[in-house]
N, C-alpha and C positions, 0 to 999 in steps of 0.2 A: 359833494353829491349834487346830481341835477335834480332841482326843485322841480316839483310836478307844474304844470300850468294852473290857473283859477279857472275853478269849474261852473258852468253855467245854469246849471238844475236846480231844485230846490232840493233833491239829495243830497247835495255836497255842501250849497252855501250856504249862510256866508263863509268860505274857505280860509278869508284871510286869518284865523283864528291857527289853521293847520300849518300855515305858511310862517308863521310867526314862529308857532312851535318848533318848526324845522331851524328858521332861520339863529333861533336861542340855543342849539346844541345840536350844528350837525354831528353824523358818527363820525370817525377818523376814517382815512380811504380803508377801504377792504373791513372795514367792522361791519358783522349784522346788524341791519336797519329795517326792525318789526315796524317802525312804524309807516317808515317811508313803502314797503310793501304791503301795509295795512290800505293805505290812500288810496295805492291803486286798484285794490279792489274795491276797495270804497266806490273811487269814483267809476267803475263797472258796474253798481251797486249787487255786488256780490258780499249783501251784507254779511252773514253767516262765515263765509269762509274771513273777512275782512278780521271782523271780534273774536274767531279765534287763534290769527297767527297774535293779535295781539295780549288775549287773555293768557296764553302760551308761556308768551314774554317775559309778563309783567315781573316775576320774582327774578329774573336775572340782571332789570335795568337797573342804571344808577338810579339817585334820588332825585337829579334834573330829568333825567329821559323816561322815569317810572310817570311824573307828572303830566309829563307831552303827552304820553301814549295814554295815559288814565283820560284825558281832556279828547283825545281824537275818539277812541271807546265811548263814552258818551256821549260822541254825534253821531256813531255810528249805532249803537243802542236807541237812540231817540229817533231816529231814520226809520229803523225796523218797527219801531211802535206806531208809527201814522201809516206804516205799509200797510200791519195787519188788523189797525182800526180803518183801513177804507178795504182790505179784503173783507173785512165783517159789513161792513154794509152793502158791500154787492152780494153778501152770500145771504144775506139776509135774504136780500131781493127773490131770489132765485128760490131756495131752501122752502120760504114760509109758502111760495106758492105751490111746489112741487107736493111737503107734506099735505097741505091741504087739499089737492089731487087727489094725495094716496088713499084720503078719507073717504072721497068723493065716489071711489071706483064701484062696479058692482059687489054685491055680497059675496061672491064665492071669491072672487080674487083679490078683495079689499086686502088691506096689509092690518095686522093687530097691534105692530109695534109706532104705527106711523102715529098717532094722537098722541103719545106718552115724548116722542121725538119733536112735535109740535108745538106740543107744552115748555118743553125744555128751551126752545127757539125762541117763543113767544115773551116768555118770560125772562131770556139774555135780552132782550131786545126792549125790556119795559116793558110792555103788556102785561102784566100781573095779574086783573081780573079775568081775561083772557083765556091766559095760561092757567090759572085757580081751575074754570071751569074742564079743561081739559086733562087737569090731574083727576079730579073728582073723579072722571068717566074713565081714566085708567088706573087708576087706582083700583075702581069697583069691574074690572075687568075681570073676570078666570078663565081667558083664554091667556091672558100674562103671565107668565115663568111671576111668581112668588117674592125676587129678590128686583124686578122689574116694580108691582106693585108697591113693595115698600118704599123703591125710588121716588114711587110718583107719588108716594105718602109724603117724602121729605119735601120734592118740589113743591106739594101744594103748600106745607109748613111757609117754604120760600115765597112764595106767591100769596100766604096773607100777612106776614112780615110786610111786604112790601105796602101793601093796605090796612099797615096800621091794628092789625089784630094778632099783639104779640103774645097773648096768654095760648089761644086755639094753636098758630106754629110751634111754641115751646111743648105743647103738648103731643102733634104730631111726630119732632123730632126727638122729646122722649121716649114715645112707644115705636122710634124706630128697632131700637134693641137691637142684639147680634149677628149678625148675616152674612160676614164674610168681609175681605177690607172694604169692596165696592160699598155696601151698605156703612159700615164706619165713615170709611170718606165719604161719601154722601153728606152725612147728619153733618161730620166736621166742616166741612164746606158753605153746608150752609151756613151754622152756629158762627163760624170764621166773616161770612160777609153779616152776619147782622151782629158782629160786633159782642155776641153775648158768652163767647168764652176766652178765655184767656190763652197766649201763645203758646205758654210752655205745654198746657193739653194740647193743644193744634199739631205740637210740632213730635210731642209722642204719638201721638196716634198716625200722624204722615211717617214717622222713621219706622216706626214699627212696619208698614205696608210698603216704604219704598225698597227694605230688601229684597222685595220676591223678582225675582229674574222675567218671569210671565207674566207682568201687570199687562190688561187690557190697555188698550185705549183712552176707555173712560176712567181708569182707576188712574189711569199716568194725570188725564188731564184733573181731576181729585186732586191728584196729589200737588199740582203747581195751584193750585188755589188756595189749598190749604197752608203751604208754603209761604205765600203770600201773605195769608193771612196772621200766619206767625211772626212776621219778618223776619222771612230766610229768604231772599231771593234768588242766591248763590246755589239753593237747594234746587229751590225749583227751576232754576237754568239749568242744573244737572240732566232732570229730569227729562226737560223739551229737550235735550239735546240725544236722549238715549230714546225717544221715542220715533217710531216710524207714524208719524202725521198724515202720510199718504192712504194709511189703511181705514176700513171702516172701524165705528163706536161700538158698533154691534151687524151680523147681518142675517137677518131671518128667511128663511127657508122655508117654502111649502107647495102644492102642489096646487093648480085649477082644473080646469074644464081637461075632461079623457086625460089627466094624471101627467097634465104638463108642470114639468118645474118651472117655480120662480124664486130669484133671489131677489130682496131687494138692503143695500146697503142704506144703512144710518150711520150723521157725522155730528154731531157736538160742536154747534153753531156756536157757543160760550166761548170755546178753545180759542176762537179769533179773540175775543176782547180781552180771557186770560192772556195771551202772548204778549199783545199791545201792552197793560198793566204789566208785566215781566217789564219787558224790555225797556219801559220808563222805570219801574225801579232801581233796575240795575242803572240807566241814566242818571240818575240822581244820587246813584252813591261814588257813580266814577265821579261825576261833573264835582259834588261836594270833596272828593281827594283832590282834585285837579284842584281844586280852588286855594287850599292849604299851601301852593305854590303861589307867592306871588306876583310872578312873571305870568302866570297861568290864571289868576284870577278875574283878570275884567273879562277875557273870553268865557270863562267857566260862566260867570257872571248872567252874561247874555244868551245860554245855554239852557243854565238852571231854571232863569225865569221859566223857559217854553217846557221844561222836564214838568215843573212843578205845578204849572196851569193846568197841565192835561193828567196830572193826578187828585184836581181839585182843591191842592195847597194855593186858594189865588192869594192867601195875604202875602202869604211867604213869597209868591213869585213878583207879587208888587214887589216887596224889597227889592230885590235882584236885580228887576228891571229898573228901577229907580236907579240903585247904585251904578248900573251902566250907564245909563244918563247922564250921570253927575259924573262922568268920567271926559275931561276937556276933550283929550286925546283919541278919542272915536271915531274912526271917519264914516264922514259925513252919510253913507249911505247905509252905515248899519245904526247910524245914531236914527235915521227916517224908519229905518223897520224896527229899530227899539222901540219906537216912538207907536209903531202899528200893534206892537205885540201888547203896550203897556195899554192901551185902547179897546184889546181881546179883553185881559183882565179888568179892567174896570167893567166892564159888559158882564162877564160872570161874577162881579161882586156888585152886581145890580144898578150900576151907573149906566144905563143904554143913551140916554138924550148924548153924557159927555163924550162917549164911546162915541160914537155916529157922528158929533160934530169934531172928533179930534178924526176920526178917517178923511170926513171929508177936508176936513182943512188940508193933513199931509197929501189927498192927491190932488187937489188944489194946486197945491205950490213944486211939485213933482213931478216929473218926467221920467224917471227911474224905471224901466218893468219889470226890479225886482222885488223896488220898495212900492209899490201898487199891487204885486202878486200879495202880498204880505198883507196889503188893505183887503182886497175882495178876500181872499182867505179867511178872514178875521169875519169878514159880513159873512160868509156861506157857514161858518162854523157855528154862529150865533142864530142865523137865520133873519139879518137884520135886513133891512130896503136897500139902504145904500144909493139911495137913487143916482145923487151926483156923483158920488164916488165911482160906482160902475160905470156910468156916462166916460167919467173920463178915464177911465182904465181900457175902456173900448175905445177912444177914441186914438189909444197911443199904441194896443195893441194894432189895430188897424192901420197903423201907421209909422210904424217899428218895422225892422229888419227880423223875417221868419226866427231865425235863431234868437236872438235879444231876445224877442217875443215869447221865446217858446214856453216859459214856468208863467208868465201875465195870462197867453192862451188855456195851458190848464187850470191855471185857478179862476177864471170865467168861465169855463167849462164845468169846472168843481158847481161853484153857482147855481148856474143855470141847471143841475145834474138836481143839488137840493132843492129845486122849485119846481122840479118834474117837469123843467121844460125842456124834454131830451134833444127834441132836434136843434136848440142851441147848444146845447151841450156837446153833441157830437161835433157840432161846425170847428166849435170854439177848437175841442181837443184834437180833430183832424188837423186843425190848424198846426197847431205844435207841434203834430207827431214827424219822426223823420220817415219820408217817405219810402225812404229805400232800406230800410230797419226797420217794419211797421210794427214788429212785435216783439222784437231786440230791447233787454231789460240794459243793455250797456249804451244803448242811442236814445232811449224811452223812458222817463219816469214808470217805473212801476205802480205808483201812486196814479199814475194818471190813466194807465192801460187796463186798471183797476176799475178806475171811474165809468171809462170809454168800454168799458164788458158790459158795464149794469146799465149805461145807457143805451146798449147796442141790443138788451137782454128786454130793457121796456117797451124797446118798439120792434119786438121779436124777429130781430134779426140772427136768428143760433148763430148762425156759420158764422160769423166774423166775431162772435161772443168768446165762441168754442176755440176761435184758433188762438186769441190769447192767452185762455186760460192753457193751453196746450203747450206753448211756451213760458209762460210763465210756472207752471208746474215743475219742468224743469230743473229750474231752482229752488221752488219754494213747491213742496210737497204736500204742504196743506189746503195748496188752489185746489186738488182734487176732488176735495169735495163741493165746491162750487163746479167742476165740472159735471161731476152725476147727479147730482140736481138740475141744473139746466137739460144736461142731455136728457134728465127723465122728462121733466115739461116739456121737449123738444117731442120725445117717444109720443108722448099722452096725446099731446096736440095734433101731431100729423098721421101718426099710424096706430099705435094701443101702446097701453100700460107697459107691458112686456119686463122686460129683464133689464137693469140698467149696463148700459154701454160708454165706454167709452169708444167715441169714435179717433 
C-alpha cells in the first residue's frame, strides 16, 4: 500500500504516530483498508466522515489492525474537540452580542425569548452571576410559554451552583417537577454537571427521553450532556450523530408595527463545548484501547496526555506525558513538543514560573515551527506573557518558508486573537492561510479559519466573517448558528432588526 505523505497542520500532526501504525501491519494487496481511508479524510479534515468509515470498521478488524485504527480515531476524535472548542468561542463572540441586541430593541418588536437564550449563553460561558440575573427576569416573565420558565428556573439553580449556593439550586431543581422530557433533562443536566446525582439516575432518565423519534434540539443536546454525565459517551455520540445541528433551539414568532411578521431563531451556545467534551471523551477511550497494544503505546501515550489535559485530568495526563518522555526512542521533535505539552500541564496544576521558564528555554534552543507552535499554543491557552518565547516564535516565523510557517502563523495569531489584539491576529493568520483556498477546510486549518471569523467579526468586517462561516458550514452544520448571529448584528447595525438571514 502507498503510505500517505506527513502532514503539515496541526490537524494531522504529529503523523508519525499514523505512519508507524501503517508501517506495523499493512493490509494484504486488494484487502479493505479503513484505516488507510480514514487518513485521508483526516488529512482533508473531514473529520466526521473520517471516524465513521472507521467506527464502522472497528468489529471487523484483527486484534493488530483494531488497535491502529482505535489509536488514529482518537486523533481524530481529539482534532474534532479543539475545532468545536474554538467554534465556541467565536460564537461566543458573535451570539452574546447579538442576544444582548435582541434586548436592547424597541418595546414592540423586542424578542421575549432572547434573555432566557442569553442566560443560557452567559452562563456556558462562565458568567454565572451574570447569567443568575438574567434567569431571575425570565423566569419571573408571563409572556414565557410555562415549560420556558421552569427552564430558566433550572438555569438559575445552575447559575448559583456555580456561586457556591448549593442548598437554594437543589431547591430550584427540586421544584422543577414534571414537564415533559425537555423539563426532566433539564434538572438532569444540570444535577449531572454539579456532580449531585448518580449515573445510573442520569442514564434512566436520558434512555427513557432518547426514544422519541421527535426530540427538539434542545432535548437532543440534554440528552449528550446528560450522557455524559453518566458515562456513556457512545450514547451521546449516537445522539450528535442523529441530530440536525444546523436547525434552530427554538424559533419564536410574532408580529410588529402594521402586523409585519418576525421570526427570530435561537441556538444553544453549550452545544459547542458539549461536542468539544464528547469528542475528548470518546479520545480518551480509544487512545486508552490503543494503549493496551504495545506497539501502540508510546504514541497512544503522547495522545492521552493532550486528551486528558483538556478534560482537566492534569495529574493523570502528567503521567502520560512523563512516560513519553522517558521513552529513549522519541524523535527528537515530538520529544521538544512533549516537552511543550508537559509545560501546558504543569501551568494548570499551578506551576506557572516553571511552565514559562521550561517554554522559554525549549524556544530558546529550537528552530522547529512545529515545536514553537506547540510553545505559543501553550501561552495563548493559559493566557501567559511569554515574552521571549513569542519573541522568538516571531522571529522564525518571519523567517521560515510560508508553508513551514504555516501552524507557527496560526498559533501567533491564536495569541494575539486572546489579547484582543485583532489586527495582529488577522496579519499572523493571513500569513498561513493558502491564498488560493482562502476558505477551503482541505488547505486551511479549520481551527484557524475559526479564529480568523472572530477576529474578522471584532473589527466588524461581516463579509469576510460570513463567507467562512459559509463554507465551513458545509461541513460542519453547527457553524450555522454563528452565522445568524452574526448576520443578525450585521442586520441591526447597518439596516434594522428585521428577520434573520442568511445571506
Amino acid at each position: 500500500m502507498k503510505r500517505p505523505r506527513p502532514l503539515r497542520s496541526r490537524a494531522t500532526a504529529p503523523w508519525f504516530v499514523a505512519l508507524l501504525a501503517l508501517a506495523l501491519a499493512a493490509p494484504a494487496p486488494g484487502q479493505d483498508d479503513p484505516v488507510g481511508a480514514a487518513m485521508k479524510l483526516f488529512e482533508k479534515r473531514r473529520y466526521e466522515q473520517a471516524a465513521r468509515t472507521l467506527e464502522d470498521a472497528l468489529a471487523r478488524l484483527d486484534a493488530q489492525r483494531r488497535a491502529q485504527a482505535q489509536l488514529v480515531l482518537g486523533t481524530i476524535y481529539l482534532r474534532n474537540a479543539d475545532l468545536h472548542e474554538a467554534l465556541g468561542r467565536t460564537a461566543a463572540a458573535a451570539e452574546l452580542d447579538y442576544l444582548d441586541k435582541l434586548l436592547k430593541t424597541g418595546p414592540e418588536g423586542r424578542s421575549r425569548y432572547a434573555r432566557l437564550y442569553l442566560a443560557e449563553a452567559q452562563l456556558a460561558r462562565g458568567s454565572a452571576r451574570e447569567a443568575g440575573r438574567n434567569f431571575e427576569q425570565a423566569r419571573a416573565d408571563p409572556a414565557l410559554e410555562s415549560r420556558h420558565r421552569t427552564i430558566a428556573g433550572v438555569g438559575l439553580g445552575s447559575a448559583l451552583w456555580a456561586q457556591r449556593e448549593g442548598e437554594r439550586a437543589r431547591g430550584l431543581w427540586k421544584t422543577a417537577g414534571a414537564g415533559g422530557p425537555e423539563i426532566a433533562l433539564a434538572r438532569a443536566a444540570a444535577e449531572g454537571r454539579a456532580r449531585v446525582a448518580d449515573a445510573a439516575s442520569l442514564k434512566r432518565v436520558a434512555d427513557d427521553s432518547a426514544r422519541s423519534r421527535d426530540a427538539s434540539p434542545r432535548v437532543r443536546r440534554y440528552l449528550i450532556e446528560v450522557y455524559l454525565a453518566a458515562g456513556a459517551p457512545d450514547q451521546a455520540l449516537a445522539v450528535a450523530r442523529a441530530a440536525d445541528w444546523g436547525a434552530a433551539s427554538y424559533v419564536e414568532r410574532f408580529k410588529v408595527a402594521k402586523g409585519t411578521a418576525k421570526a427570530i431563531g435561537f441556538y444553544d451556545l453549550a452545544l459547542l463545548g458539549d461536542l468539544a467534551q464528547l469528542y475528548r471523551e470518546l479520545a480518551r477511550a480509544r487512545l486508552e484501547q490503543a494503549a493496551a497494544d504495545a506497539r501502540m503505546k508510546p504514541s497512544a501515550e503522547y495522545y492521552l496526555a493532550e486528551a486528558l489535559s483538556g478534560l482537566g485530568a492534569n495529574d493523570r495526563a502528567a503521567t502520560f506525558a512523563q512516560a513519553f518522555l522517558a521513552r529513549p526512542q522519541a524523535p527528537a521533535q515530538f520529544r521538544e513538543r512533549a516537552r511543550a505539552r508537559a509545560a501546558l500541564i504543569a501551568y494548570r496544576l499551578g506551576r506557572g514560573a516553571e511552565a514559562e521558564s521550561a517554554w522559554t528555554a525549549i524556544a530558546e534552543q529550537s528552530s522547529d515551527p512545529e515545536v514553537l507552535a506547540d510553545v505559543v499554543l501553550g501561552c495563548a491557552d493559559t493566557g501567559a506573557q511569554c515574552a521571549k518565547a513569542l519573541a522568538r516564535a516571531g522571529q522564525v516565523a518571519e523567517a521560515a518558508d510560508g508553508r513551514r510557517a504555516q501552524r507557527l502563523n496560526t498559533a501567533l495569531g491564536t495569541y494575539h486573537l486572546r489579547k484582543k489584539d485583532y489586527a495582529r491576529a488577522i496579519a499572523y493568520m493571513e500569513a498561513g492561510r493558502d491564498k488560493s483556498n482562502k476558505n477551503k477546510i482541505e488547505a486551511n486549518d479549520p481551527e484557524m479559519l475559526a479564529g480568523l471569523a472572530e477576529a474578522y467579526y471584532r473589527t466588524k468586517q461581516f463579509s469576510e466573517g460570513l463567507e467562512i462561516f459559509f463554507e465551513m458550514s458545509q461541513e460542519f452544520p453547527v457553524v450555522r448558528q454563528i452565522q445568524e448571529a452574526v448576520q443578525g448584528v450585521y442586520s441591526m447595525e447597518h439596516r434594522s432588526a428585521g428577520d434573520v438571514r442568511i445571506l
